[in-house]
C-alpha positions in Angstrom: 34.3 78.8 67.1 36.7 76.8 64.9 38.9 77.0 68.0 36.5 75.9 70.6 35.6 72.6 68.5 39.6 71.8 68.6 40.3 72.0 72.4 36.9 71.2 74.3 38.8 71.6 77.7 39.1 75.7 77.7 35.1 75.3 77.6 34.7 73.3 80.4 37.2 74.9 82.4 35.3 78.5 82.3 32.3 76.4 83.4 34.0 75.3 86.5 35.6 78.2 87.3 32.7 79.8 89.0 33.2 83.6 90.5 35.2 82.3 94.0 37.9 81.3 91.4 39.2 84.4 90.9 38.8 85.7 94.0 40.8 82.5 95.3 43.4 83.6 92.9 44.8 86.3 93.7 44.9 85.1 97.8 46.8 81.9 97.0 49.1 84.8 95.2 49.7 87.5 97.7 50.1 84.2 100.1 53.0 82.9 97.5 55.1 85.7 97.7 54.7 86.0 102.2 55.9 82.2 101.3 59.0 83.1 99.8 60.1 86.4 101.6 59.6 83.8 104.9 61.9 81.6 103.3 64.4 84.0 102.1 64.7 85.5 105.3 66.3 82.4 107.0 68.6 81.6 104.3 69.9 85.8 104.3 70.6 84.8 107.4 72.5 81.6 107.3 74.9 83.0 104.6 75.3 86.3 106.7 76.4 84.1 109.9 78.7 82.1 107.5 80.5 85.0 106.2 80.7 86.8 109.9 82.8 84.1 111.2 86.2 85.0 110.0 88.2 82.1 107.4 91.2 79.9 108.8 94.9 81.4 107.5 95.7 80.2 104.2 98.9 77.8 104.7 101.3 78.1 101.0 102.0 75.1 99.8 105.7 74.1 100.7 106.6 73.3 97.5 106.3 77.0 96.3 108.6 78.0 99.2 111.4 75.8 99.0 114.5 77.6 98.1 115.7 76.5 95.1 119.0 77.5 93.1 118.8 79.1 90.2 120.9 78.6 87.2 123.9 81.0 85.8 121.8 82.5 82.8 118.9 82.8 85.7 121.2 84.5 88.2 121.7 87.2 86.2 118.9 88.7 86.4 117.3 87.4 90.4 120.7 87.0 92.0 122.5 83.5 92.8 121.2 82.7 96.5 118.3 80.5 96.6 115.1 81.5 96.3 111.8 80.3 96.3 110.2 80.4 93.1 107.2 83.1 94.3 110.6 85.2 94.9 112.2 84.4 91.6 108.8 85.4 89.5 108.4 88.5 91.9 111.9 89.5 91.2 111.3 88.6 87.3 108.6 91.0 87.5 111.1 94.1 89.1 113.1 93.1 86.3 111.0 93.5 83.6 109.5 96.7 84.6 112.8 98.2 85.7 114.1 97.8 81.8 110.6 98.5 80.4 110.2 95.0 78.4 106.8 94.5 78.4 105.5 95.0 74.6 103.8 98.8 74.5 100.7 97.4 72.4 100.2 93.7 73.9 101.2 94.2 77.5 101.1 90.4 78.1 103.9 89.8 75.8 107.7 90.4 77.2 110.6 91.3 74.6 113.5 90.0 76.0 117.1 91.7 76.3 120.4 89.6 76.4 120.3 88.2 80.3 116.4 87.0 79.5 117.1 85.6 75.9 119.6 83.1 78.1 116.8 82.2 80.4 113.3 82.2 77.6 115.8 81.2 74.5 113.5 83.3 72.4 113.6 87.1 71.5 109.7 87.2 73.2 107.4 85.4 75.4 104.1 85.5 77.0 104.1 86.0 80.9 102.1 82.7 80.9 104.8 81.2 78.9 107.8 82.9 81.3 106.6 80.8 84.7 107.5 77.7 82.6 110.5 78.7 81.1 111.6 79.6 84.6 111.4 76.3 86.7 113.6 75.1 84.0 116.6 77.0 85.4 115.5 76.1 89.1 117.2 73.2 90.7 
């Protein structure tokens, strides 16, 4: 009873909820969810119809496939004809797994040998560090 004296509202909100209440209840709820399935059904479909029709060609960006020279310490190890620098990290890459650099317990780290120590000028490098340290040597 100490309840009922603080909120007066729940009391007369029992008295007007008669018996068609509850029976209204439960039809406005089985009506909510036809409501949503209706309109989940149209947008299923938009995203369907979006993803049939097939996406434009992806251009690269010309800058990334501009043939740049790379320097003496970087030519030893990707050549000295000009390259674009996709190429020059691609052939990086051959590199490095051909002469088994990457570190055995952090894979992301690269332990460089003589040729690379002339292009990072450290003894080790991250791969995100080695795209950086390459454009230096690009002209």
């Amino acid at each position: 009873m100490a309840t009922a004296k603080k909120t007066p509202a729940p009391k007369a909100a029992p008295a007007k909820k008669a018996a068609p209440a509850p029976i209204a209840a439960p039809a406005a709820k089985a009506a909510a969810p036809a409501k949503k399935a209706a309109a989940k059904a149209p947008a299923a479909k938009s995203t369907t119809t979006a993803k049939a029709a097939p996406a434009a060609k992806r251009t690269p960006n010309a800058a990334f496939m501009k043939a740049l020279t790379p320097s003496a310490a970087l030519a030893a190890v990707v050549g000295s004809t000009p390259l674009p620098r996709t190429e020059v990290v691609s052939k990086m890459w051959v590199y490095i797994k051909k002469h088994n650099l990457q570190d055995a317990t952090n894979r992301r780290a690269i332990n460089a040998d003589d040729k690379l120590k002339a292009v990072f000028g450290k003894a080790q490098v991250t791969m995100f560090e080695m795209a950086g340290l390459i454009g230096k040597h690009l002209k």
